[in-house]
C-alpha positions in Angstrom: 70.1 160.3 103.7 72.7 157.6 103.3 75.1 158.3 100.5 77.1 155.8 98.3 80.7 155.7 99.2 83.7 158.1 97.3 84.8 155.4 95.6 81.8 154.5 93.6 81.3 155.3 90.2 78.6 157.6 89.3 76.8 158.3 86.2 74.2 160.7 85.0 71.9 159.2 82.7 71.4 162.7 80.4 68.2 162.3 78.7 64.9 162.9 80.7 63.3 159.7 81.9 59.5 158.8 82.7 59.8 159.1 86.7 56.7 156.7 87.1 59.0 153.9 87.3 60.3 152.6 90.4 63.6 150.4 91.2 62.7 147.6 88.3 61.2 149.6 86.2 64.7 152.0 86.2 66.5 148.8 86.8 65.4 147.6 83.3 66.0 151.2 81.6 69.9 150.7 82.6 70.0 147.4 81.1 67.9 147.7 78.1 68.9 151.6 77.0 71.7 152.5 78.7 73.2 149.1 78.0 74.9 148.4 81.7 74.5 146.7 84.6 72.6 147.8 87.0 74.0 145.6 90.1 77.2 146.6 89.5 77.5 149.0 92.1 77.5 152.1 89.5 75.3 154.8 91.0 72.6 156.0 88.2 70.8 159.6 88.0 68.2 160.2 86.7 66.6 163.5 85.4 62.7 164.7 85.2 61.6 166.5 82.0 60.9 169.4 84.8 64.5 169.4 86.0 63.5 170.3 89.4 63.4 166.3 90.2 65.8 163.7 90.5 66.3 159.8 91.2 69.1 158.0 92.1 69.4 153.9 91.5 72.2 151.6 92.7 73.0 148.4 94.2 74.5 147.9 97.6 75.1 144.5 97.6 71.8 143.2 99.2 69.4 145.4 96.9 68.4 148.2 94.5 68.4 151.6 96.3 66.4 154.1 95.3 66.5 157.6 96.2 64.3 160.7 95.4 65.1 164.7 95.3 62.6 167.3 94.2 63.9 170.7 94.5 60.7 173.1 95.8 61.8 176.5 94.4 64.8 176.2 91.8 65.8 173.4 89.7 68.9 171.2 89.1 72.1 172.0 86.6 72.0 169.0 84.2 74.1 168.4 81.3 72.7 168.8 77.7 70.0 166.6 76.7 71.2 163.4 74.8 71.5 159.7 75.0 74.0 158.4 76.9 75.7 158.4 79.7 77.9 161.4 81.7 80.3 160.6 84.2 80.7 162.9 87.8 83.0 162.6 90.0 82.0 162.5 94.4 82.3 166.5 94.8 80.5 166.8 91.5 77.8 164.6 92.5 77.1 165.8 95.8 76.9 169.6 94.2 74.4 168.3 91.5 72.5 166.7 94.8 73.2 169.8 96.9 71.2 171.6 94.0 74.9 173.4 93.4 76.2 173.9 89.5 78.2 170.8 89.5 80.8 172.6 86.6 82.0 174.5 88.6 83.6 171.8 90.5 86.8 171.0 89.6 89.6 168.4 91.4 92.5 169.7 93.0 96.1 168.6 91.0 98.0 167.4 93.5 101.8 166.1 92.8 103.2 163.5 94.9 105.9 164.3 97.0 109.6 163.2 95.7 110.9 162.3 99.3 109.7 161.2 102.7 110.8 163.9 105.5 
């Protein structure tokens, strides 16, 4: 599976969608209800009603990507169920795609150093 770079944002999409709906059809649900752009570069998840699937949409520059994930025997940690959007960071994301609890990922605090050696 090809990832989206680090730097990308990415963005959970918290309320259950209908997971009939291919790249327009998810394409039109950021625009219309989420009230973004979906060729932005922004890297969208979305979540069944079952919670054991999800779908990821983003734009790579030449087209919509779509990408599918159905978990056979457990199901995914997802945020509370609400409009809106939820940002994750890369570590985050790639737990929450790993089937991991994403909370419990947490960025290192790392201070610059005060001098060169």
């Amino acid at each position: 599976m090809m990832f989206p770079s680090n730097r990308v944002r990415i963005v959970v999409a918290t309320k259950p969608v209908d997971f009939r709906k291919g790249h327009d059809g998810l394409a039109a649900l950021v625009k219309n209800e989420l009230r973004k752009d979906p060729f932005t570069g922004i890297v969208f998840v979305f979540r069944s009603k079952r919670a054991d699937r999800l779908k990821l949409l983003y734009w790579d520059g030449t087209g919509l990507v779509m990408a599918y994930k159905r978990l056979e025997e457990h199901t995914f940690t997802w945020p509370a169920i609400k409009d809106g959007l939820m940002a994750l960071n890369y570590a985050q994301f790639e737990a929450l795609f790993s089937g991991l609890d994403w909370r419990k990922v947490r960025a290192l605090s790392v201070r610059p150093p005060t001098a060169a050696e």
